[in-house]
C-alpha positions in Angstrom: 100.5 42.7 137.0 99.1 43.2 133.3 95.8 41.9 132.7 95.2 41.0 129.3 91.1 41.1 129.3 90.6 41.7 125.7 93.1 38.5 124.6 90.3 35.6 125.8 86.7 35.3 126.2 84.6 32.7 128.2 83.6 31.9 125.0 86.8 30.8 123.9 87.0 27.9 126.8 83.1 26.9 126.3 81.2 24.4 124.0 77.3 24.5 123.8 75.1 21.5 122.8 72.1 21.7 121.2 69.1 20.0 123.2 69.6 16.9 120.5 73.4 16.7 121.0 72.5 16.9 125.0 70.3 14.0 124.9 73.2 12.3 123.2 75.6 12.3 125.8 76.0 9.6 128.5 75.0 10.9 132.4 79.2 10.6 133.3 79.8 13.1 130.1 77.6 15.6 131.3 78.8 15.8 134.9 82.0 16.1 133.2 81.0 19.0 130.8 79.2 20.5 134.1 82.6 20.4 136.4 84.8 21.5 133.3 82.7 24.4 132.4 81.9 25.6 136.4 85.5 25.0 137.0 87.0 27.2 134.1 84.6 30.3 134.5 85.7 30.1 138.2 89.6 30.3 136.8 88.6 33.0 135.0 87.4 35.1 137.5 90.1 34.2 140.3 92.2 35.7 137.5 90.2 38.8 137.3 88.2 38.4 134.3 85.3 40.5 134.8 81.7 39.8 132.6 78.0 39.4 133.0 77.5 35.4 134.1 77.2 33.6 131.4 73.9 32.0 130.6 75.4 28.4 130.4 76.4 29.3 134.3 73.8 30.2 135.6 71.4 27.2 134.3 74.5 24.8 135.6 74.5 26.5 138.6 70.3 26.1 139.2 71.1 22.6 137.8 69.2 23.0 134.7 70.5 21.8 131.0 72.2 23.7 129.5 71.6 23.0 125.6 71.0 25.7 123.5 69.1 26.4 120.4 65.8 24.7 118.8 67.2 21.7 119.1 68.5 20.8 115.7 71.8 19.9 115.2 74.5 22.5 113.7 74.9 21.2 109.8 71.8 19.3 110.1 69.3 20.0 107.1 66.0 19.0 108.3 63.8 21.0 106.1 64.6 18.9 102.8 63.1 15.7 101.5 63.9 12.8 103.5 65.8 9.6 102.0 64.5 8.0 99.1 
């Protein structure tokens, strides 16, 4: 059996959320997200894929959020003038 480690990351199945998209999402989308993202680092490592836990893991699996950065919103511009 080849294994072809260096093809695919964990990072290549994931998605993050910032803590604002997080707060966005409705409580049945972020069970979802939770089961998908559990579910496809387990696949990867019942097919041998071998890596520190990933951070997102580990807060799912203490059942913590698992956003990441200061909250703002990838794209966003918050530090220029507001609407006029």
């Amino acid at each position: 059996m080849t294994m072809l480690q260096g093809s695919f990351s964990f990072e290549d199945l994931s998605v993050d959320f910032t803590q604002k998209e997080w707060q966005l999402l409705a409580p049945c989308q972020k069970d979802l997200y939770k089961d998908v993202m559990l579910e496809n680092y387990s696949s990867l490592v019942s097919l041998g894929y071998e890596v520190m836990k990933p951070g997102v893991i580990l807060k799912l699996e203490h059942g913590e959020e698992p956003w990441t950065g200061d909250g703002e919103i990838p794209g966003s511009d918050s530090s220029g003038p507001g609407p006029k």
